[in-house]
Structures are given as C-alpha cells and as structure tokens.
Backbone and ligand atoms as CSV (ligand in chain L), in Angstrom:
chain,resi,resn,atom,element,x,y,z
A,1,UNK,N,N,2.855,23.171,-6.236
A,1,UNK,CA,C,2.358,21.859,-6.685
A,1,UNK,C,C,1.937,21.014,-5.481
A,2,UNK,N,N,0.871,20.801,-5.740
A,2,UNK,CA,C,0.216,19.903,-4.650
A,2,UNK,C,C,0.987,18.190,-4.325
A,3,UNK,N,N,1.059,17.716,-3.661
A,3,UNK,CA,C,1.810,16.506,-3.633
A,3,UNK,C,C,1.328,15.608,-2.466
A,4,UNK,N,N,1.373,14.437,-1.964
A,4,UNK,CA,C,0.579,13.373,-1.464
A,4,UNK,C,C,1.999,12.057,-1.591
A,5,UNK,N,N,2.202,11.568,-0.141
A,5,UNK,CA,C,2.343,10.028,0.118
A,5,UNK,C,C,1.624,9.308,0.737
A,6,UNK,N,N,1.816,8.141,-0.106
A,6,UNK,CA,C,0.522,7.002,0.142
A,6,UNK,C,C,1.452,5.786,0.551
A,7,UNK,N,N,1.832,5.383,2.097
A,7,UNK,CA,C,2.352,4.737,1.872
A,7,UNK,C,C,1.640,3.212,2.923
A,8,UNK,N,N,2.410,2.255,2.751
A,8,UNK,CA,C,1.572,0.895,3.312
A,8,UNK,C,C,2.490,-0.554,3.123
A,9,UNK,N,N,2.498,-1.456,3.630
A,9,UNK,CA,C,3.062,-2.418,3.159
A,9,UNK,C,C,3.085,-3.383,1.986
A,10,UNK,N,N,1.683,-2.994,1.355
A,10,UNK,CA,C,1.392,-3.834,-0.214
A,10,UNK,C,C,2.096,-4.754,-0.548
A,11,UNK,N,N,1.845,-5.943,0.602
A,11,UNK,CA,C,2.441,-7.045,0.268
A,11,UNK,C,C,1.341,-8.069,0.199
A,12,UNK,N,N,0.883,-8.053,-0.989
A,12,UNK,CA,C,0.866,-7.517,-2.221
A,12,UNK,C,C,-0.009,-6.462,-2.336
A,13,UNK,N,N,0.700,-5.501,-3.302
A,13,UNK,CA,C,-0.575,-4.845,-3.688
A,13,UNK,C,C,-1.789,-5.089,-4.297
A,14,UNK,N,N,-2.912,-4.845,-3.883
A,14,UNK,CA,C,-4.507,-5.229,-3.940
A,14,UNK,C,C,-5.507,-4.413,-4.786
A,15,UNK,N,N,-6.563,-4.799,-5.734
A,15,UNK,CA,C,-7.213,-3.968,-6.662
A,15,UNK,C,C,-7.725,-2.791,-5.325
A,16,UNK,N,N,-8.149,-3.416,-3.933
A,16,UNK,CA,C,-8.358,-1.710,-2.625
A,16,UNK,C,C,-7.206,-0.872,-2.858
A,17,UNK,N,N,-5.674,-1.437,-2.793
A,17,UNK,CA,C,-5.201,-0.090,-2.960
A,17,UNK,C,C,-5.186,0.290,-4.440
A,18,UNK,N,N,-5.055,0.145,-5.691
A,18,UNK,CA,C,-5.033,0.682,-6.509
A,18,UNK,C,C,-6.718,1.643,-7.172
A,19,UNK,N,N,-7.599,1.348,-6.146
A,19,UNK,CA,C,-8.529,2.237,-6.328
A,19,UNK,C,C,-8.261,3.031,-5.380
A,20,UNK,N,N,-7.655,3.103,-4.156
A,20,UNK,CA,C,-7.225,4.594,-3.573
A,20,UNK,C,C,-6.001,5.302,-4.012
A,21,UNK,N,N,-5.097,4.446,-4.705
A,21,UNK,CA,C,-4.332,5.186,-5.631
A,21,UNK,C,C,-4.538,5.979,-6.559
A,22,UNK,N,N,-5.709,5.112,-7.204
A,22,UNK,CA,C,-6.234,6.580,-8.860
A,22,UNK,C,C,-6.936,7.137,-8.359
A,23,UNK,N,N,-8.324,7.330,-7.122
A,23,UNK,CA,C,-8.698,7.782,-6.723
A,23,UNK,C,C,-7.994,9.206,-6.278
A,24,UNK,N,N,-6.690,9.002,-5.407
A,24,UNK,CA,C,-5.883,10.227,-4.626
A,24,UNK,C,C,-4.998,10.783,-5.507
A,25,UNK,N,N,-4.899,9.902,-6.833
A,25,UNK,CA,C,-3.938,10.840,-8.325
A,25,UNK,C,C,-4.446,11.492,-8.703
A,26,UNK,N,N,-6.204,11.764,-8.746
A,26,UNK,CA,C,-6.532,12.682,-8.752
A,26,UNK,C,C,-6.809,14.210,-8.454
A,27,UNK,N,N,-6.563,13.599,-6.880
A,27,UNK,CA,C,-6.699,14.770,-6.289
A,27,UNK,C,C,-5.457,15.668,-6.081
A,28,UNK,N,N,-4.245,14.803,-6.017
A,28,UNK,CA,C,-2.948,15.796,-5.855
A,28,UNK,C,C,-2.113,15.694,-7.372
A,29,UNK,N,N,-1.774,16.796,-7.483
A,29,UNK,CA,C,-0.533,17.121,-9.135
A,29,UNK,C,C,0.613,15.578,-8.760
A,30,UNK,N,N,0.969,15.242,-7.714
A,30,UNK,CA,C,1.482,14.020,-7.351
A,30,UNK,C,C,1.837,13.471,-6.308
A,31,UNK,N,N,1.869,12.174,-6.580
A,31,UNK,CA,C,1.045,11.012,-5.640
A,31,UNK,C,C,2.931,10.119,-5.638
A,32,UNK,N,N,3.206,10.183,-4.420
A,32,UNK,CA,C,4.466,8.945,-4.429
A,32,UNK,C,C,3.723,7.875,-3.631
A,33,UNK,N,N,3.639,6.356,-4.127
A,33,UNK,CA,C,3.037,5.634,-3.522
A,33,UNK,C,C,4.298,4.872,-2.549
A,34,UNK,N,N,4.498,4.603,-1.314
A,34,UNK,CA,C,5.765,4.479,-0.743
A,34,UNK,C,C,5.736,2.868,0.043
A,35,UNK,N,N,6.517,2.182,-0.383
A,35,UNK,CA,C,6.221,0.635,0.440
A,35,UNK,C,C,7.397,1.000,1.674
A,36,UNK,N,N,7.127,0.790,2.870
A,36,UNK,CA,C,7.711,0.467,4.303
A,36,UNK,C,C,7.817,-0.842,4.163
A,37,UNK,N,N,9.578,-0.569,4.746
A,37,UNK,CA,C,10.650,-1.363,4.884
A,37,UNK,C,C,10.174,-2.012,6.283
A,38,UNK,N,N,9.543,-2.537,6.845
A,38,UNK,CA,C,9.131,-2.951,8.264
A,38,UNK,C,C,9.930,-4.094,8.402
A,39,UNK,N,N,11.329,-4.097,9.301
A,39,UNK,CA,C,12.066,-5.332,9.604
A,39,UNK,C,C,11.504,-6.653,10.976
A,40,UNK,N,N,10.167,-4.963,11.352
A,40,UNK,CA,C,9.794,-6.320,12.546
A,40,UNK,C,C,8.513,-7.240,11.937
A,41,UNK,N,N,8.181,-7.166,10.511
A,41,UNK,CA,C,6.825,-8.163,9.914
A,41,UNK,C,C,8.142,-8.647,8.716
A,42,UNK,N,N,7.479,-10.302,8.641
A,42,UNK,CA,C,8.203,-11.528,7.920
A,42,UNK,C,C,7.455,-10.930,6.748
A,43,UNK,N,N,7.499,-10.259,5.704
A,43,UNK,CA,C,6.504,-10.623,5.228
A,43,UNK,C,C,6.992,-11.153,3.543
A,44,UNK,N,N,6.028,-11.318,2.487
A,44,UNK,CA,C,5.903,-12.443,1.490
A,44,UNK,C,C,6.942,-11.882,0.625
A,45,UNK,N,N,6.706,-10.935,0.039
A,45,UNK,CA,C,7.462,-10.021,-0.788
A,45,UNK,C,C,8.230,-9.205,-0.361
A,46,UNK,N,N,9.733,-9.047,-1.200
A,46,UNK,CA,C,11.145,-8.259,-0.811
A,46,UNK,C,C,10.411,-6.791,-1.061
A,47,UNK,N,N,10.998,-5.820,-0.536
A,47,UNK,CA,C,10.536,-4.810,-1.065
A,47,UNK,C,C,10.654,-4.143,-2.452
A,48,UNK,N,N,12.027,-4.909,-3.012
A,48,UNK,CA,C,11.784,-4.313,-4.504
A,48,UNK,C,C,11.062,-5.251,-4.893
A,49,UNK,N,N,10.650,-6.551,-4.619
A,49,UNK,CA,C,9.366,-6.849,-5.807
A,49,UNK,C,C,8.130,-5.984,-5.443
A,50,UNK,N,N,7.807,-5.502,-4.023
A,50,UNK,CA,C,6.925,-5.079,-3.839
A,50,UNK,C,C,6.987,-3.890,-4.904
A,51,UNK,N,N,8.011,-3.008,-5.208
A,51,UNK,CA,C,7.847,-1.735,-5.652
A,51,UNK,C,C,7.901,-2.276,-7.443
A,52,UNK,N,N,8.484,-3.139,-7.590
A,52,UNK,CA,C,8.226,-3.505,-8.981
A,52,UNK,C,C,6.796,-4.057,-9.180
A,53,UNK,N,N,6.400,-4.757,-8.183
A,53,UNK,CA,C,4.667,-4.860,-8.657
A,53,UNK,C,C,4.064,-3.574,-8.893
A,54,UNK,N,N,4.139,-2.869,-8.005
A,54,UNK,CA,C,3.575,-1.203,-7.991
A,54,UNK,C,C,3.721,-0.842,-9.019
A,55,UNK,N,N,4.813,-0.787,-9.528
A,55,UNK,CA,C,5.105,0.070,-10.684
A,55,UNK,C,C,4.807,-0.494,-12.036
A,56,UNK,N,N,4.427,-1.406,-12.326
A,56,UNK,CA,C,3.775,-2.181,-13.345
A,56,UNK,C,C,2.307,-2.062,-13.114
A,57,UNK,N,N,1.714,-1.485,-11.944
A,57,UNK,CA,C,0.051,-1.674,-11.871
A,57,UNK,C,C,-0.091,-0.371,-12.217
A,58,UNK,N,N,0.752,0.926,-12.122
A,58,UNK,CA,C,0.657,1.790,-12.027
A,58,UNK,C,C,1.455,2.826,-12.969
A,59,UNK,N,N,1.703,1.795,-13.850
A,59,UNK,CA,C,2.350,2.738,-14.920
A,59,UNK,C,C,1.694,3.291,-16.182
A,60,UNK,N,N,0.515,3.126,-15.930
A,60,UNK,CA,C,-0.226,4.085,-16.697
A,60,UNK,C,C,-0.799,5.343,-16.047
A,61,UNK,N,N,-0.785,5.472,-14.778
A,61,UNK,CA,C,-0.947,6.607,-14.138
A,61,UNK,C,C,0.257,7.840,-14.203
A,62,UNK,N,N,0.061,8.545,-14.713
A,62,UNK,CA,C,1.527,9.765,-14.874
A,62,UNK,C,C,2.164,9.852,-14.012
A,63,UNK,N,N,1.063,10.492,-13.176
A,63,UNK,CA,C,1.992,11.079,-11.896
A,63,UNK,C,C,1.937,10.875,-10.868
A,64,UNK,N,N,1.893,9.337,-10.890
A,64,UNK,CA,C,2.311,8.753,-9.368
A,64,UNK,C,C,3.896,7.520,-9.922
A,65,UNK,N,N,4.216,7.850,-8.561
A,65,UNK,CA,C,5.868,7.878,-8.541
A,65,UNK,C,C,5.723,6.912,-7.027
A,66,UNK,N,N,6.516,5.635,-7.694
A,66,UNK,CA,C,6.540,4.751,-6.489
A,66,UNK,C,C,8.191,4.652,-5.908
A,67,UNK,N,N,8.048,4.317,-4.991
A,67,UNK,CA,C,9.533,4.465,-3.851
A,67,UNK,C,C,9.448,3.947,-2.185
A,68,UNK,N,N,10.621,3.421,-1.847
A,68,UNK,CA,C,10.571,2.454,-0.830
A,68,UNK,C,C,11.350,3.642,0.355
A,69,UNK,N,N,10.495,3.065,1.726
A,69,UNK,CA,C,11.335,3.782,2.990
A,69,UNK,C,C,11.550,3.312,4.078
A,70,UNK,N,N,12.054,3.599,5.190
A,70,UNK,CA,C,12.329,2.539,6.506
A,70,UNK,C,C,12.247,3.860,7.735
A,71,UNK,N,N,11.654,3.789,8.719
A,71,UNK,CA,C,11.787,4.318,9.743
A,71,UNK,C,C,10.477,4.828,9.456
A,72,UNK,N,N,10.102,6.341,10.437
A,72,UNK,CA,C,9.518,7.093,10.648
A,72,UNK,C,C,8.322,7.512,9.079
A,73,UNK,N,N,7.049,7.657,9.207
A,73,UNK,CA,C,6.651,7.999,8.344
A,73,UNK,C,C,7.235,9.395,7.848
A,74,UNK,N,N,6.492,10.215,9.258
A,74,UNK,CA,C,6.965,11.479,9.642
A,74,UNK,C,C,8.348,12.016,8.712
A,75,UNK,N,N,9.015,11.216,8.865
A,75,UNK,CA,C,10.502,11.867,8.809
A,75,UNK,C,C,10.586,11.403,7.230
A,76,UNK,N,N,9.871,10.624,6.761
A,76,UNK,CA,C,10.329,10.296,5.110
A,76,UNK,C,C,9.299,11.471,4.750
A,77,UNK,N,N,8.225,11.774,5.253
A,77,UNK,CA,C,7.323,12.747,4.410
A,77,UNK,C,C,8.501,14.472,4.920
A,78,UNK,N,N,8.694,14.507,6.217
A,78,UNK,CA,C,9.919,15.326,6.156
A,78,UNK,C,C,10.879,15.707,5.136
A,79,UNK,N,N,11.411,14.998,4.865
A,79,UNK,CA,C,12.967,14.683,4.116
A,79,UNK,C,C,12.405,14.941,2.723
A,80,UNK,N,N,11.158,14.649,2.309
A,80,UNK,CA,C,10.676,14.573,0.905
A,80,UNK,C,C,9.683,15.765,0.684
A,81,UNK,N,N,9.532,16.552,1.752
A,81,UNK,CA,C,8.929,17.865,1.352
A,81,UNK,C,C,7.142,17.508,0.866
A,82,UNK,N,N,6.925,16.806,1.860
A,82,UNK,CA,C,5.623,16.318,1.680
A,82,UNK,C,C,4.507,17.012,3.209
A,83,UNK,N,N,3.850,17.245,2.503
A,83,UNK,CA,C,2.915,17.498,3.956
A,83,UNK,C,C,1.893,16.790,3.817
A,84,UNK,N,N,1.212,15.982,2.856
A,84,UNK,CA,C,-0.198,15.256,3.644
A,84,UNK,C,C,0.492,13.377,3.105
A,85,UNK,N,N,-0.266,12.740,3.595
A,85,UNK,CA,C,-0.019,11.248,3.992
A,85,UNK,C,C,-1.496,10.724,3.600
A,86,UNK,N,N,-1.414,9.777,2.425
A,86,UNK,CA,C,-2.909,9.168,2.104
A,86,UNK,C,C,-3.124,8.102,2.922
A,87,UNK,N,N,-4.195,7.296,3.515
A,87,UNK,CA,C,-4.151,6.022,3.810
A,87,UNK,C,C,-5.793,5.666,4.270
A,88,UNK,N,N,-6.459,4.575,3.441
A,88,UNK,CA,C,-7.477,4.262,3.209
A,88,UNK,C,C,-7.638,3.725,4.355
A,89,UNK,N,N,-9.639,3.622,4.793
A,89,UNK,CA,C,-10.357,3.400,5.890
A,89,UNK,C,C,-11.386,2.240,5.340
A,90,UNK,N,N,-10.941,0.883,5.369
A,90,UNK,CA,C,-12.045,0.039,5.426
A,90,UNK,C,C,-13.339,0.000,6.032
A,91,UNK,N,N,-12.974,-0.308,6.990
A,91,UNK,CA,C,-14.196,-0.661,8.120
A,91,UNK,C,C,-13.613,0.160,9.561
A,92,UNK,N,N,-14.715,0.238,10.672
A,92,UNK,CA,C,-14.532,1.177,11.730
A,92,UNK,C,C,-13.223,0.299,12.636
A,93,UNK,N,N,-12.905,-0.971,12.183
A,93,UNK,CA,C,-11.798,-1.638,12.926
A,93,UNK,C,C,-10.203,-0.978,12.136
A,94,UNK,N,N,-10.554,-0.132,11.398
A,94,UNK,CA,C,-9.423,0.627,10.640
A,94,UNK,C,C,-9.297,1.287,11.277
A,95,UNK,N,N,-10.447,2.024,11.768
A,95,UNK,CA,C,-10.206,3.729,12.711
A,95,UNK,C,C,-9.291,4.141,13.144
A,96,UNK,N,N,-9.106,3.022,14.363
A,96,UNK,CA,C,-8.847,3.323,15.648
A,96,UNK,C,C,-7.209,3.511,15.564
A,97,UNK,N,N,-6.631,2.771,14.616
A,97,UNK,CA,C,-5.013,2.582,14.811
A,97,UNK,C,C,-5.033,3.204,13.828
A,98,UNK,N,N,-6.057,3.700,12.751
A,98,UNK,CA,C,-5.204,5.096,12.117
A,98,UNK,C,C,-5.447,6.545,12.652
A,99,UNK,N,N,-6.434,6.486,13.324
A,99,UNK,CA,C,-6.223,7.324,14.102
A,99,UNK,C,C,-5.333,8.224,14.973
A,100,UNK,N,N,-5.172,6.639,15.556
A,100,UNK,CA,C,-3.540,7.301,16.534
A,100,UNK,C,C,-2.538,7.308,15.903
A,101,UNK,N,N,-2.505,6.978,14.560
A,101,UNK,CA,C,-1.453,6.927,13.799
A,101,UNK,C,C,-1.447,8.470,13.229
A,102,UNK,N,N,-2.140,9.186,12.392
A,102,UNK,CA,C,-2.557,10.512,12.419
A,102,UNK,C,C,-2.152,11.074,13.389
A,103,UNK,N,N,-2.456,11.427,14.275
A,103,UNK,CA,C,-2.524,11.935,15.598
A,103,UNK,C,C,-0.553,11.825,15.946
A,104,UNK,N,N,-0.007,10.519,15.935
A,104,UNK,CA,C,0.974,10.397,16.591
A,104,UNK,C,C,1.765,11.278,15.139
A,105,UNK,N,N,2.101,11.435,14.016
A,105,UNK,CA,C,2.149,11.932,13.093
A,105,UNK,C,C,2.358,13.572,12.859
A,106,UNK,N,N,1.308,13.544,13.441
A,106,UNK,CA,C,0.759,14.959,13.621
A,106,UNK,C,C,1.315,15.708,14.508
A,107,UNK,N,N,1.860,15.025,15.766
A,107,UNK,CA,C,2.770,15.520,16.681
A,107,UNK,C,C,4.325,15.620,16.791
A,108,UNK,N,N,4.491,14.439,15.723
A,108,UNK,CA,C,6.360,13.920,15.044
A,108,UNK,C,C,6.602,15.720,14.176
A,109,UNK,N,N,4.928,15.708,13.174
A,109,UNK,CA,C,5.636,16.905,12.384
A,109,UNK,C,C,4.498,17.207,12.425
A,110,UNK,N,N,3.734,18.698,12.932
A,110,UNK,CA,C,2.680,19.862,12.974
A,110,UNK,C,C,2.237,20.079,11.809
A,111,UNK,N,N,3.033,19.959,10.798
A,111,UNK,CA,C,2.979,20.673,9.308
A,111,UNK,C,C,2.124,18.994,8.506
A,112,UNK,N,N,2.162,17.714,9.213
A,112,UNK,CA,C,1.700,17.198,8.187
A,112,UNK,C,C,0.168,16.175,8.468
A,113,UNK,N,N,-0.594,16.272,7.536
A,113,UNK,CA,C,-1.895,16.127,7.412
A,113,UNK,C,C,-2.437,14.704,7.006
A,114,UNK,N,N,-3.345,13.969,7.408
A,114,UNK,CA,C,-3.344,12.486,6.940
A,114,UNK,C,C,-4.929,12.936,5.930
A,115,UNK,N,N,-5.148,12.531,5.002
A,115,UNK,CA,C,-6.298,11.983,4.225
A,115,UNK,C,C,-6.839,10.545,4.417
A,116,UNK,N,N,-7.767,10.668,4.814
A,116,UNK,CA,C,-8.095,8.996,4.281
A,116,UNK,C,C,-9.505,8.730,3.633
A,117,UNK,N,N,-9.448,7.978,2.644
A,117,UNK,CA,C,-10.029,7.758,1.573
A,117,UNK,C,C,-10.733,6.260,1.799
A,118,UNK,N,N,-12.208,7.017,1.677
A,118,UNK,CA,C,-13.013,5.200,2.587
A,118,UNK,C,C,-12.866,4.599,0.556
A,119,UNK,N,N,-12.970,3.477,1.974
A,119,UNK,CA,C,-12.650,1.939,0.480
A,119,UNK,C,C,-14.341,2.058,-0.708
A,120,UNK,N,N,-14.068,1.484,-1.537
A,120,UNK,CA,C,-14.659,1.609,-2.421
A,120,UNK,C,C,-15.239,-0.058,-2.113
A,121,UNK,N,N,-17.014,0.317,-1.700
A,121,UNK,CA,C,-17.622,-1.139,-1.429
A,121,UNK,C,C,-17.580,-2.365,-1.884
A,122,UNK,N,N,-16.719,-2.422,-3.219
A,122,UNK,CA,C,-16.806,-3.863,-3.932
A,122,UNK,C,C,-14.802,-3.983,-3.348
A,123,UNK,N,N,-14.442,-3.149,-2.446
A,123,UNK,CA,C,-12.970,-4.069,-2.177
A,123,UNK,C,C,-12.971,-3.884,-0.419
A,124,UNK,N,N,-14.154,-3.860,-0.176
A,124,UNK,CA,C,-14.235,-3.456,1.625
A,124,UNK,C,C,-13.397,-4.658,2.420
A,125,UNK,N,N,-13.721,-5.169,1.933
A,125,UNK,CA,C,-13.468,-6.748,2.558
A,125,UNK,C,C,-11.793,-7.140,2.343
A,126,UNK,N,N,-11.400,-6.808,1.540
A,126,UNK,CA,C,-10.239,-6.461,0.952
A,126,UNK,C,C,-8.872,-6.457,1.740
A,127,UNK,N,N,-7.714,-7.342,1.646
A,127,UNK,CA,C,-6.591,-7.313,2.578
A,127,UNK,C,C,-5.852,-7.873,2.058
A,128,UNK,N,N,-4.218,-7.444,2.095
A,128,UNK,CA,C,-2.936,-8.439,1.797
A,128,UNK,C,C,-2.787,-9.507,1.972
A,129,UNK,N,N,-3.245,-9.492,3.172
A,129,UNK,CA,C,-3.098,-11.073,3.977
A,129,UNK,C,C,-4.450,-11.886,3.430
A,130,UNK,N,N,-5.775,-11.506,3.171
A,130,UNK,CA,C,-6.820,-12.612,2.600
A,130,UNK,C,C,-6.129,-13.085,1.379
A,131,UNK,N,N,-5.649,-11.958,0.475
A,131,UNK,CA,C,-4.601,-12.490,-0.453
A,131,UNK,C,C,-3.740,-13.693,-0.610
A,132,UNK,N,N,-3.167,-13.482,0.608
A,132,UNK,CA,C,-1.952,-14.477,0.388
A,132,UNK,C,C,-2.704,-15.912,1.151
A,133,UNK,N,N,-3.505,-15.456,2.120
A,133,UNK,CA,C,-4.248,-16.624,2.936
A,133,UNK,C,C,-5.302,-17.528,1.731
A,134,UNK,N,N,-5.802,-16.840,1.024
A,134,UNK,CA,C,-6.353,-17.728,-0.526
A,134,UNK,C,C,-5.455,-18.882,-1.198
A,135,UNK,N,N,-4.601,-17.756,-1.489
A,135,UNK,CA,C,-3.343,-18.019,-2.527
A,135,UNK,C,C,-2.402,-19.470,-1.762
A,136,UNK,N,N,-2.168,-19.283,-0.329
A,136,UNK,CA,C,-1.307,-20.494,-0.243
A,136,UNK,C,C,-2.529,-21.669,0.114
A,137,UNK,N,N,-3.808,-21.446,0.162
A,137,UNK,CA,C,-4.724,-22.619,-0.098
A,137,UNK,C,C,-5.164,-22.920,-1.797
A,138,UNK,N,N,-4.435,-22.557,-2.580
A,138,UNK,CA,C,-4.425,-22.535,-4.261
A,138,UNK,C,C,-5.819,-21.945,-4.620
A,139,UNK,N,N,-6.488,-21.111,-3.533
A,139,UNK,CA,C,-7.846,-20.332,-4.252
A,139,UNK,C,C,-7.348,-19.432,-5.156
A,140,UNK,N,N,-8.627,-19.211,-5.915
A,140,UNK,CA,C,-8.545,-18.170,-7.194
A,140,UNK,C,C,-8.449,-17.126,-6.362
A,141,UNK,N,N,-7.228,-15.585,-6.515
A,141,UNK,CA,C,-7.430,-14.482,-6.254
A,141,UNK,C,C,-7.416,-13.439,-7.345
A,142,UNK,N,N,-7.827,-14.177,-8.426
A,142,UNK,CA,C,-8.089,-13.420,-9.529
A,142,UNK,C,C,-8.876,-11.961,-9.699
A,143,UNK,N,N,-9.993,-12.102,-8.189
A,143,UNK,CA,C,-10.731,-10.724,-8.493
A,143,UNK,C,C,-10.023,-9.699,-8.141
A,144,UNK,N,N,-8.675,-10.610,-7.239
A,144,UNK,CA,C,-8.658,-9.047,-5.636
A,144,UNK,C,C,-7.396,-8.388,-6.306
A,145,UNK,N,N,-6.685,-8.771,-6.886
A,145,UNK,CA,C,-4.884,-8.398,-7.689
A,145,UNK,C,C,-4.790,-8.349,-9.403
A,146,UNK,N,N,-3.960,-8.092,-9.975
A,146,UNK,CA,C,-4.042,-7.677,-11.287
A,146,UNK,C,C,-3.638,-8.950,-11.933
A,147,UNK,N,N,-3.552,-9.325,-12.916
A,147,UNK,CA,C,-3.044,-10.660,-13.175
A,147,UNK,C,C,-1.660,-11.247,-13.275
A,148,UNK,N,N,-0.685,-9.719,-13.363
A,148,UNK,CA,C,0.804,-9.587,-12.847
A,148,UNK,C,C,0.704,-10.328,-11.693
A,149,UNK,N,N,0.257,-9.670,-10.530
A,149,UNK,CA,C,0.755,-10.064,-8.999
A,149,UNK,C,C,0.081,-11.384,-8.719
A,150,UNK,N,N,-1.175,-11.755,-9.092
A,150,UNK,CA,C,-1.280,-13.100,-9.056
A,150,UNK,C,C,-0.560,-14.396,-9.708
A,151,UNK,N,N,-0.012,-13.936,-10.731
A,151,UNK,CA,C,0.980,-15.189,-11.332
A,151,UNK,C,C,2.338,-15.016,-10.182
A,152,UNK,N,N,2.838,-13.689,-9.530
A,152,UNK,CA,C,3.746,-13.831,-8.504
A,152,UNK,C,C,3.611,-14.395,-7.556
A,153,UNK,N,N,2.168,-14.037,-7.211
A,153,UNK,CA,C,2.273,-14.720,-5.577
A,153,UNK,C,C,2.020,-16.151,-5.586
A,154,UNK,N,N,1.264,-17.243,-6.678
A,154,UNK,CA,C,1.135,-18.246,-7.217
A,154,UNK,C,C,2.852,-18.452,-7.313
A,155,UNK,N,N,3.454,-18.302,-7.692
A,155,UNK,CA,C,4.990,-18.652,-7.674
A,155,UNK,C,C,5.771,-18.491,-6.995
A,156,UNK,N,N,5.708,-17.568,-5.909
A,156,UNK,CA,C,6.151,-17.565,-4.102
A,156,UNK,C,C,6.036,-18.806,-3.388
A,157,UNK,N,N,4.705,-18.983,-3.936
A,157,UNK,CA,C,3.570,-20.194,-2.648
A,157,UNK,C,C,4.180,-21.254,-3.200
A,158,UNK,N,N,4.435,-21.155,-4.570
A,158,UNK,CA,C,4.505,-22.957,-5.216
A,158,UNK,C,C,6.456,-23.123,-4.847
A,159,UNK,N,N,6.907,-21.854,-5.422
A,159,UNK,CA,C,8.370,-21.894,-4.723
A,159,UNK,C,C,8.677,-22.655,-3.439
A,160,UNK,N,N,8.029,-21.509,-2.498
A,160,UNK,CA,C,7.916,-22.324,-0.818
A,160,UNK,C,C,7.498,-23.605,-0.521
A,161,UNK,N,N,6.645,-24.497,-1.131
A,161,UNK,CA,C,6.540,-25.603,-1.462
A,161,UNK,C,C,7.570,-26.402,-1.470
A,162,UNK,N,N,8.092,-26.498,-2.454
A,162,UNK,CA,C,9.385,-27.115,-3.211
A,162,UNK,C,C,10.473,-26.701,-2.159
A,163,UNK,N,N,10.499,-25.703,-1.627
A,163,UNK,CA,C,11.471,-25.640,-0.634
A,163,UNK,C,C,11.238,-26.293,0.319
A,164,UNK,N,N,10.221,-25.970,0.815
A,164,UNK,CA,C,10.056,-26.286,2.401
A,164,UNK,C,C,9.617,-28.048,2.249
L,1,LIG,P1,P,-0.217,-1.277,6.360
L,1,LIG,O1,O,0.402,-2.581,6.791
L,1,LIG,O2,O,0.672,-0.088,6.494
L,1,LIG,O3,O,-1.618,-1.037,6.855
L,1,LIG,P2,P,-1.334,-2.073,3.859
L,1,LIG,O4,O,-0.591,-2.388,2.618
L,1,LIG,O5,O,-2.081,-3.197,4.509
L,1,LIG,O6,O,-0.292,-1.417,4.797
L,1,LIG,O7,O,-2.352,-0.884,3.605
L,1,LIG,C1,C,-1.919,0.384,3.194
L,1,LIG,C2,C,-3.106,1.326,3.193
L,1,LIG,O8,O,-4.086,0.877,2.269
L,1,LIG,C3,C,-3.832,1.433,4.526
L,1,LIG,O9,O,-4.261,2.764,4.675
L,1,LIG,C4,C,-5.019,0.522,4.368
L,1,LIG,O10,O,-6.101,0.900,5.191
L,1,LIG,C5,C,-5.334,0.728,2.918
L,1,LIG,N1,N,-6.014,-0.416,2.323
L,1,LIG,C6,C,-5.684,-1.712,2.417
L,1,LIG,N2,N,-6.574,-2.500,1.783
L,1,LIG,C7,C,-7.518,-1.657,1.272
L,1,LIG,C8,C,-8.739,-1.841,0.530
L,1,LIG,N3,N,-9.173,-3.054,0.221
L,1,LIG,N4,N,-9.435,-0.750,0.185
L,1,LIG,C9,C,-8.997,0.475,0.535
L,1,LIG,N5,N,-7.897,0.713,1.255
L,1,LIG,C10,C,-7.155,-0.327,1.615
C-alpha cells in the first residue's frame, strides 16, 4: 500500500493546502496529513485545534488520516513506516528552503523521498500568515479558508482583543 505524509504547520489550514491534500489523496492509497509541534514559532492555533480544523475540512476524504508530531520530520516518517513526504511549491521563493529541506531529509533517512506538488494558480499567493494578517485587520478571508476556520480565527482575534 502506497502511503504519503504531508506535513506543515497549518496554522490555519488554507483552501492551498487542502487542494494539495485532495490533489496527493489521490495519488497515494494514504495520505496522513501531519501538523508540527514547532516550540520555537508562537503561533495562533494549539495544535489540537490545528488538527481538529484538519479533520473537519477533511472528513470527507477517506483516506487521509490527520495526526500531530514534534521533532525530526525524518524520524516521524521513520517511526511511521513512511517513505515519501508531500509538501507544496508556491513560487521559486519556496524552492530554495525546500530544497535543502529534501536534501537534508534525504540524508537523516536514504529511504525517504519528498514530492512536491506546485500550487494550484487561483491559491499561489496563498499563506497562513496572509490569513491571519487579514483576519486581525477584520478583512474578509472568506475566499482563502473554509467557513469552519474562518469563524475560528475571527474568534482568536476578537478573543485577543478582549484580552489584551
Ligand atoms: P510550514 O511552516 O511547514 O511551511 P505551512 O503550513 O506553511 O507549513 O505549509 C505546509 C506546506 O503546504 C508547505 O509545503 C507549503 O509550501 C505548502 N503550502 C502552503 N500554502 C500553500 C498554497 N497556498 N498552495 C499550495 N501549497 C501551499
């Protein structure tokens, strides 16, 4: 059985990744989409909301299977009996650091392979952070997220408000 991790910070997840998600469910029998635990980025969303957004955008897809990890890509695609690693290519300012990311990957474990899947032109432009950079100026991000994650991140921003 063919198998594929796709993993990234999807904070929040974005209509770009969920078109390289159904896009790459296609291509492998299954797809674990994986959010990194990164303790050195602040970022908006805990990781289980992150994986509970996921899994509500993506629960009509069968056989992709979402799940959270910390450390080494390498070593979670290790441990999980995975050999290739999905991760989408915007623009040529993507290249370069996935590149060496591949590459550095590639040398952690011999056996495992990166795909990357260019963006689909109507989400090129496309980023977590334009997301949230809209969102805490109260712009509409209605095109870029599903209407789940936009009523969340609208209630993060207005939360932080009231707090801060
Ligand atoms: P990371 O912080 O690990 O780059 P992201 O959540 O920003 O995590 O992105 C995860 C993956 O999704 C990366 O391969 C990134 O290039 C890709 N990606 C992000 N936005 C888009 C988009 N709009 N279209 C296609 N791929 C995207």
């Amino acid at each position: 059985m063919s198998s594929a991790i796709y993993p990234g910070s999807f904070d929040p997840v974005t209509k770009g990744h969920l078109d390289i998600i159904k896009r790459a469910a296609k291509m492998f029998d299954a797809l674990t989409v994986s959010v990194l635990n990164n303790s050195e980025k602040s970022p908006l969303f805990s990781v289980d909301e992150r994986v509970n957004m996921l899994r509500k955008a993506c629960r009509d897809i069968p056989n992709v299977k979402i799940d959270s990890f910390s450390g080494l890509t390498a070593s979670y695609a290790e441990k999980t009996g995975t050999d290739v690693i999905i991760r989408g290519l915007r623009a040529v300012t993507d290249f370069e650091y996935e590149l060496q990311m591949a590459q550095t990957n590639r040398k952690i474990l011999p056996t495992l392979d990166t795909v990357f899947l260019t963006t689909s032109l109507e989400y090129a432009y496309l980023s977590s952070s334009i997301v949230r950079e809209v969102a805490s100026f109260g712009g509409d991000i209605s095109e870029f997220v599903t209407e789940d994650v936009a009523q969340a991140v609208y209630e993060k921003f207005s939360g932080e408000k009231q707090n801060g």
